[in-house]
C-alpha positions as CSV (number, residue, x, y, z in Angstrom):
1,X,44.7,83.0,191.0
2,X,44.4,85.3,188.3
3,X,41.2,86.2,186.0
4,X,41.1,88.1,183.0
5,X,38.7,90.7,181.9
6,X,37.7,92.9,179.1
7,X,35.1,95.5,177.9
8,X,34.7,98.1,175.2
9,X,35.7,101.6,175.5
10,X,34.5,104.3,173.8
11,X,36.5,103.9,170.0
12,X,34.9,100.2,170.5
13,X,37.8,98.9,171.3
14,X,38.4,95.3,172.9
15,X,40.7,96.2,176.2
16,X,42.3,93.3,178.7
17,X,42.9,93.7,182.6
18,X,44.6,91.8,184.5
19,X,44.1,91.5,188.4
20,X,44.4,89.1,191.6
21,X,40.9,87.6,192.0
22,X,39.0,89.6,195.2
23,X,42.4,91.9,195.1
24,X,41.6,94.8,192.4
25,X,38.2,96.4,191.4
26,X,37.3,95.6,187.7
27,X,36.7,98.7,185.6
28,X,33.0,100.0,185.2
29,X,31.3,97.6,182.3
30,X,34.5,95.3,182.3
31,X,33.3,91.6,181.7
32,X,34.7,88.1,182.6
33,X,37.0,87.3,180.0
34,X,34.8,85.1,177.8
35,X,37.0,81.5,176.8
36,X,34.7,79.2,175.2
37,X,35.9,80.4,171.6
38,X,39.0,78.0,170.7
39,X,40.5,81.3,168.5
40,X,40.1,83.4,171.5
41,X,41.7,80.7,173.8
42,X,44.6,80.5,171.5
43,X,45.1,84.5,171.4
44,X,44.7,84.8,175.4
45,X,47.6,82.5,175.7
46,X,49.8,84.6,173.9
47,X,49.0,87.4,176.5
48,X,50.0,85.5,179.9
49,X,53.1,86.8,179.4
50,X,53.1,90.1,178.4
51,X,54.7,92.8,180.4
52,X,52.0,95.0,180.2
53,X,49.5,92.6,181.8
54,X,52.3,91.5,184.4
55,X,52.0,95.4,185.3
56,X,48.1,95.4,185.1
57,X,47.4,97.7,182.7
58,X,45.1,97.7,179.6
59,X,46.0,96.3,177.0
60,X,44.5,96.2,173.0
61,X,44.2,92.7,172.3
62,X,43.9,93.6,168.0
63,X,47.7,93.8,168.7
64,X,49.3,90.9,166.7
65,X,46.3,90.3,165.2
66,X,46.0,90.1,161.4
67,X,44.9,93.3,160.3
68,X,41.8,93.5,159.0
69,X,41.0,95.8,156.2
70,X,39.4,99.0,156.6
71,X,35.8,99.7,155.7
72,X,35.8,101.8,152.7
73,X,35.4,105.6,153.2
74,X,31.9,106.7,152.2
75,X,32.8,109.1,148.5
76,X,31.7,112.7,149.6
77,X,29.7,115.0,147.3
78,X,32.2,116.2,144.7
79,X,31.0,118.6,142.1
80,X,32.9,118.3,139.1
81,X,34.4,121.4,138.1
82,X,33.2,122.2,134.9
83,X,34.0,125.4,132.3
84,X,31.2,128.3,133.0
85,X,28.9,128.5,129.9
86,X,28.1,132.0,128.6
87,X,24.8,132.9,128.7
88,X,24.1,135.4,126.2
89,X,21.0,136.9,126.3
90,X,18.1,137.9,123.7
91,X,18.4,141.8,122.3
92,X,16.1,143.6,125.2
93,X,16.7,141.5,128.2
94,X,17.1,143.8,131.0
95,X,19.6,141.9,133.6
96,X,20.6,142.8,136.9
97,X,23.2,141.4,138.9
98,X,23.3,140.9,142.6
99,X,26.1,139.2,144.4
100,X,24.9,135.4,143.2
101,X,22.1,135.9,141.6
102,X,21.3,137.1,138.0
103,X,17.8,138.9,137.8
104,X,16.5,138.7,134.4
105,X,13.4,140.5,133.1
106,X,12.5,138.8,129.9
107,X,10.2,136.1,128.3
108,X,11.2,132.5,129.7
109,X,10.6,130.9,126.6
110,X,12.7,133.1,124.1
111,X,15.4,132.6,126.6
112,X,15.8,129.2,126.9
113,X,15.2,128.6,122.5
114,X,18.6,131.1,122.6
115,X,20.2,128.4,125.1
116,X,19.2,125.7,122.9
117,X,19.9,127.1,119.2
118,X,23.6,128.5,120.8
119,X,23.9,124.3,121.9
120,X,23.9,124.9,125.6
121,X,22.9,121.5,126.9
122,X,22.0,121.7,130.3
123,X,24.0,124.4,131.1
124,X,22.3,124.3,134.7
125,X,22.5,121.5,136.8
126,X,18.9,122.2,138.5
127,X,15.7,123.9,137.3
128,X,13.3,125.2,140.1
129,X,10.4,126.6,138.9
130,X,7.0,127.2,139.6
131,X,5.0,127.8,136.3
132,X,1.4,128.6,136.4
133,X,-1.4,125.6,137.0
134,X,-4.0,127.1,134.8
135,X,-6.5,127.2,137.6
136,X,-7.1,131.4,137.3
137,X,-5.6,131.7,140.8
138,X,-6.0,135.7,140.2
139,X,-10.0,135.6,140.6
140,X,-9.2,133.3,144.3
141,X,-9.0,135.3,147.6
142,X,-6.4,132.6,149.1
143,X,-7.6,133.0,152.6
144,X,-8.0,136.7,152.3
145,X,-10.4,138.4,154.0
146,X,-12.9,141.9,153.8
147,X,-9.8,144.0,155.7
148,X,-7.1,142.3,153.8
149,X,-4.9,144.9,152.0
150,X,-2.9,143.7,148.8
151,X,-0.1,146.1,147.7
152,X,1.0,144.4,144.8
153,X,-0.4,143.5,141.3
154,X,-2.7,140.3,141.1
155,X,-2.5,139.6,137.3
156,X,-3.8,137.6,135.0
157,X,-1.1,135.1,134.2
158,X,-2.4,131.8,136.0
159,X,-5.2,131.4,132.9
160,X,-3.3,128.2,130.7
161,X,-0.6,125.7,132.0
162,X,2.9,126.2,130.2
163,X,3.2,124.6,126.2
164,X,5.2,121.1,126.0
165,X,7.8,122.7,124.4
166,X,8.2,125.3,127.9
167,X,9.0,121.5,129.5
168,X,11.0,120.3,126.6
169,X,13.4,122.9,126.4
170,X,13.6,123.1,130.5
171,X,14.7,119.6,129.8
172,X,16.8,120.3,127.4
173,X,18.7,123.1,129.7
174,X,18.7,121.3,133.1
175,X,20.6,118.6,133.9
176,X,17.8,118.0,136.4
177,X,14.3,119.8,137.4
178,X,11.9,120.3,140.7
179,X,8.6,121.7,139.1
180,X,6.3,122.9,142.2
181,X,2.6,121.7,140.9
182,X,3.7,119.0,139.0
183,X,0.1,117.6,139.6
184,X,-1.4,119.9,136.6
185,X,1.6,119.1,134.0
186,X,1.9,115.2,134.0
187,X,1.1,114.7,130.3
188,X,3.4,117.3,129.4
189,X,6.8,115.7,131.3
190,X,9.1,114.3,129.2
191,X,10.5,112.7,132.0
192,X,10.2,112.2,135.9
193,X,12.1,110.5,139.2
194,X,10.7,108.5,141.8
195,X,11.2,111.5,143.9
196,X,8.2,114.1,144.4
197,X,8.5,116.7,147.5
198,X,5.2,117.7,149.7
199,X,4.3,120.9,151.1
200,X,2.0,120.2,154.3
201,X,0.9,123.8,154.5
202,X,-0.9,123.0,158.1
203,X,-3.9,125.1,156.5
204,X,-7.1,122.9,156.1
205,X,-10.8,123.4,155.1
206,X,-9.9,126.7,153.2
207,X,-11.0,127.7,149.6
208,X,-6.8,126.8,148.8
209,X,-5.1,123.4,148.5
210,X,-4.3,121.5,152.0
211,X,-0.6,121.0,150.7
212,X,1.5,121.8,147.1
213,X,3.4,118.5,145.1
214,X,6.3,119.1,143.6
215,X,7.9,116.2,140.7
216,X,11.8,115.9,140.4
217,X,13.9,113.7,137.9
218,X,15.9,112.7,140.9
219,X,16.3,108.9,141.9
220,X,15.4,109.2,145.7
221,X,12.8,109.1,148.2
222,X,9.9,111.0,149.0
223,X,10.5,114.0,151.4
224,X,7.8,116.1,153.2
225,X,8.3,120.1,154.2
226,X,6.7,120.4,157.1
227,X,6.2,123.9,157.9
228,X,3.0,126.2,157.8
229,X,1.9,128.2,155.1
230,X,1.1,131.7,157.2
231,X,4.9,131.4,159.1
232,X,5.8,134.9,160.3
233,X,7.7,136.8,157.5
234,X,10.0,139.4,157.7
235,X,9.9,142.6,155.6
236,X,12.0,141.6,152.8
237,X,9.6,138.5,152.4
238,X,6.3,140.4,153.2
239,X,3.1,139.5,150.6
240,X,4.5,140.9,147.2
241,X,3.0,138.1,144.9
242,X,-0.4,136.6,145.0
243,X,1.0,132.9,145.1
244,X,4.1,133.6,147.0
245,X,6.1,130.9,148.1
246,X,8.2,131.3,151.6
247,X,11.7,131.4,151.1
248,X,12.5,128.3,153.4
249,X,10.5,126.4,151.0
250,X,14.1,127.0,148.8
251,X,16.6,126.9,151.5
252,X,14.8,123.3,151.7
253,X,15.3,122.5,148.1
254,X,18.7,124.0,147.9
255,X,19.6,121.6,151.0
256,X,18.4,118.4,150.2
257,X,19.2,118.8,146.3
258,X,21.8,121.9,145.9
259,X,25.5,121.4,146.8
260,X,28.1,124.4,146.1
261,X,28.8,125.1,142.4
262,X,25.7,125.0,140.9
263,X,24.0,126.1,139.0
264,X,20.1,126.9,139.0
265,X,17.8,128.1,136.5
266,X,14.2,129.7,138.0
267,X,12.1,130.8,134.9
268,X,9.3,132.3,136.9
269,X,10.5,134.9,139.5
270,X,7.0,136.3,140.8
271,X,7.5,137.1,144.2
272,X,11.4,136.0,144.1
273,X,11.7,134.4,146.7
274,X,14.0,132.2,145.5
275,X,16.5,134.3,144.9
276,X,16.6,135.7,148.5
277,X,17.0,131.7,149.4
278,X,19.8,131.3,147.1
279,X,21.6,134.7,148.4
280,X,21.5,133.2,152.2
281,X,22.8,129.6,150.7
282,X,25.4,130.7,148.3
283,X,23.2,129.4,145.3
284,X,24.4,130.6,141.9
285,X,20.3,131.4,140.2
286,X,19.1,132.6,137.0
287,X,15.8,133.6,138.0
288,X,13.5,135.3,134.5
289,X,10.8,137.6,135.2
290,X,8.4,139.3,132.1
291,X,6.6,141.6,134.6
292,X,8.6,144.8,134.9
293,X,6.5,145.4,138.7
294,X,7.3,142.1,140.2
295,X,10.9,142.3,138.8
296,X,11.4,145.4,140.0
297,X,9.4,144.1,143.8
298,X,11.9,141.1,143.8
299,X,14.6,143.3,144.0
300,X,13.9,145.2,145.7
301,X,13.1,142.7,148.5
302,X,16.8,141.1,147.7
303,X,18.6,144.3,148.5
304,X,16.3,144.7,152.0
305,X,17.6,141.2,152.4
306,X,20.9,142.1,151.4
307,X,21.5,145.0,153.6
308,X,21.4,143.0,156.6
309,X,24.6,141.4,156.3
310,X,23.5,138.0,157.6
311,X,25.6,134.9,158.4
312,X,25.9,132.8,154.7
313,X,26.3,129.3,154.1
């Protein structure tokens, strides 16, 4: 008497063996040979005579089978190749360039009217920017304390929120935007996505905000960087700006939103952080800074990153 079995292998694939009932061990996770389908019935008889299971070896009982079609291949992330834009700059732009990244001490604003009045319509695929929130973050100690020592110039920039027309022409110049503290510029959007990113800062009952929102214009979910605010920096990312961001705050954005070829646009530089992200990712950035000291800082800090010669992506 013979019995038939089959089971699944690894490429999920349905195998028959053959064997002499009480004669042969069954493979590991082989199951009786399961008959009460009338289409399988009709397919196991053509097998009673093959040679291979006369032989007792596995067979792949798809053979003979009507093919069935394929699942489609999932599209991968293309970015179209497009022609590069010239950016020309206004008379008395300083820029400096640095492998990927274009550091340009200037006044946002006049820069991006040039863009638009030369008719270069979104000539970046992503803005990432982090404008001031109007709250006079200057006059805040941001968990400082009696023996803390800042290096670096406070300012007095965080007095006013950007104009509309700052988030009009960013519009106009992005083909897409992540503003971090979107919270204090909702009536000034001209649009939004349903996506927004959080920054859990793991800080809580300090004189600072718990976590930082960021609006997109993209269509997806909700994501959430989990990762504390105090995280050990190195020296090219030591305290330099009085609202520094960390850089893996970028390599996150560049991630989840970046892919190679684009473009990026950053109109405040401050601490510049960014543009050490986009060196270790491969990001082509734009980043504009007016203040000749944390231009010249940021740079600094990019060619301490630099000169270390780590791995890229």
């Amino acid at each position: 008497m013979f019995k038939y079995y089959f089971f699944l292998d690894w490429k999920k694939t349905k195998k028959v063996w053959r064997t002499e009932d009480g004669h042969s061990e069954i493979e590991s996770g082989a199951k009786l040979f399961d008959t009460k389908s009338q289409a399988e019935l009709d397919f196991f008889s053509l097998l009673i005579d093959n040679e291979e299971l006369r032989k007792g070896e596995f067979i792949d009982i798809t053979k003979g089978k009507k093919k069935e079609k394929p699942e489609p291949k999932k599209a991968e992330k293309i970015v179209p190749q497009k022609e590069d834009v010239e950016i020309i700059y206004p008379t008395g732009f300083e820029v400096t360039q640095r492998d990927c990244v274009k550091f340009v001490l200037g006044d946002n604003m006049e820069f991006m009217r040039n863009l638009k009045s030369e008719g270069k319509y979104q000539c970046f695929d992503i803005g990432i920017v982090d404008p001031p929130y109007g709250i006079s973050v200057g006059g805040m100690n941001l968990g400082a304390t009696k023996d803390t020592v800042r290096d670096y110039k406070i300012g007095d920039w965080d007095g006013a929120i950007p104009t509309k027309e700052y988030f009009e022409l960013l519009d106009y110049v992005c083909k897409d935007w992540i503003i971090w503290g979107g919270n204090y510029f909702v009536s000034e959007l001209t649009r939004n996505g349903r996506c927004f990113v959080v920054w859990d800062k793991k800080t809580r009952n300090l004189s600072f905000a718990d976590g930082e929102l960021a609006l997109t214009t993209f269509d997806r979910s909700a994501m959430i960087i989990d990762e504390p605010r105090n995280k050990k920096r190195d020296d090219s990312t030591k305290k330099r700006h009085h609202t520094q961001k960390p850089v893996y705050l970028y390599d996150y954005l560049h991630l989840k939103f970046a892919a190679k070829g684009y473009k990026i646009l950053d109109t405040h530089g401050g601490s510049h952080s960014h543009a050490i992200a986009a060196y270790k990712n491969n990001i082509e950035l734009t980043i504009i800074e007016r203040d000749k000291s944390y231009y010249d800082s940021g740079i600094a800090a990019f060619d301490l990153e630099f000169s270390k010669n780590r791995l890229r992506f």
